[in-house]
C-alpha positions in Angstrom: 94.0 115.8 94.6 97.1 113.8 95.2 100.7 116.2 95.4 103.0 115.5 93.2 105.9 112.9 94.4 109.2 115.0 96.0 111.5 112.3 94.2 111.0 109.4 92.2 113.6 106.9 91.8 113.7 104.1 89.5 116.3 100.9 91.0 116.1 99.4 88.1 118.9 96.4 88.9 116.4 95.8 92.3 113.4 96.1 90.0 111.9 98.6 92.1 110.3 102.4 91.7 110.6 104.5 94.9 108.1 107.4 95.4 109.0 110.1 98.4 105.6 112.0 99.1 105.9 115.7 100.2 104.1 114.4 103.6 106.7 112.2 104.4 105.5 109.1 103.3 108.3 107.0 100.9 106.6 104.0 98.9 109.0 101.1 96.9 106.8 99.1 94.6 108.4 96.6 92.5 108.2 96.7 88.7 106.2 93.2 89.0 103.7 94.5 91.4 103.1 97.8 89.0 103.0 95.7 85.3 100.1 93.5 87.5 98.4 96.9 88.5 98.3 98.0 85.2 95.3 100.4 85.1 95.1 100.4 81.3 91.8 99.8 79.4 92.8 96.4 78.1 94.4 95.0 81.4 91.2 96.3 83.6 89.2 94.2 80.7 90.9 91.0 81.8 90.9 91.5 85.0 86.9 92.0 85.1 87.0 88.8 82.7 88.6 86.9 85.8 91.5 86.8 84.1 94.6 88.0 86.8 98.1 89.3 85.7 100.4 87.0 86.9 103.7 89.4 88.5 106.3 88.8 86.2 109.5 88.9 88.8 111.7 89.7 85.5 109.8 92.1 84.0 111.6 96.0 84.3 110.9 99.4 84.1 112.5 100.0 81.0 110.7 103.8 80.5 109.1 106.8 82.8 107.5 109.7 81.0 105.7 112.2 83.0 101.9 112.7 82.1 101.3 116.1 83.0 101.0 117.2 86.3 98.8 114.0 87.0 100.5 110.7 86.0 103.4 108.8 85.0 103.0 106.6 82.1 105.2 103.2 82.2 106.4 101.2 79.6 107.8 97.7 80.7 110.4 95.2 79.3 107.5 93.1 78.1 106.8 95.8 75.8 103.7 96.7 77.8 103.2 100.8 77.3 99.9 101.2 77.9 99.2 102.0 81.2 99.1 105.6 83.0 99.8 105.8 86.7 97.8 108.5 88.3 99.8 110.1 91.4 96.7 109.6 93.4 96.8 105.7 92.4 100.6 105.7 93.2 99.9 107.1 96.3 98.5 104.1 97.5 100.7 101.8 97.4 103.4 100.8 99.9 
């Protein structure tokens, strides 16, 4: 099981999300790159229809909930809300 992130910072005028890991490790993913990697049921349908999400270099962060002790869930100017971010799949990225 992936630890929680330490600190999570949302630049939202750079369009990025920083994650600081307890081991060290410090991630910025921008808003574009996360809306694409949206892991929601309707957005992993299109993808395994061939069917890519373009990143959107305007789209923003406009929400952060926490999802228990597990997830974030993101909603994004595009009105896109769907999606829940596992801290294990947040983990990966760099």
């Amino acid at each position: 099981m992936t630890a929680l992130p330490e600190t999570i910072e949302n630049h939202a005028a750079q369009g990025v999300l920083a994650l600081h890991w307890p081991d060290g490790r410090s991630a910025r993913v921008t808003h574009a790159r996360l809306r694409a990697a949206c892991p929601c049921s309707a957005c992993r349908a299109q993808r395994r229809a061939g069917i890519d999400i373009p990143e959107q270099a305007d789209v923003r962060l406009a929400a952060i909930e926490p999802v228990g002790a597990y997830a974030l869930n993101l909603t994004f100017s595009d009105g896109h809300r769907r999606g829940i971010y596992p801290f294990e799949m947040l983990a990966t990225f760099d």
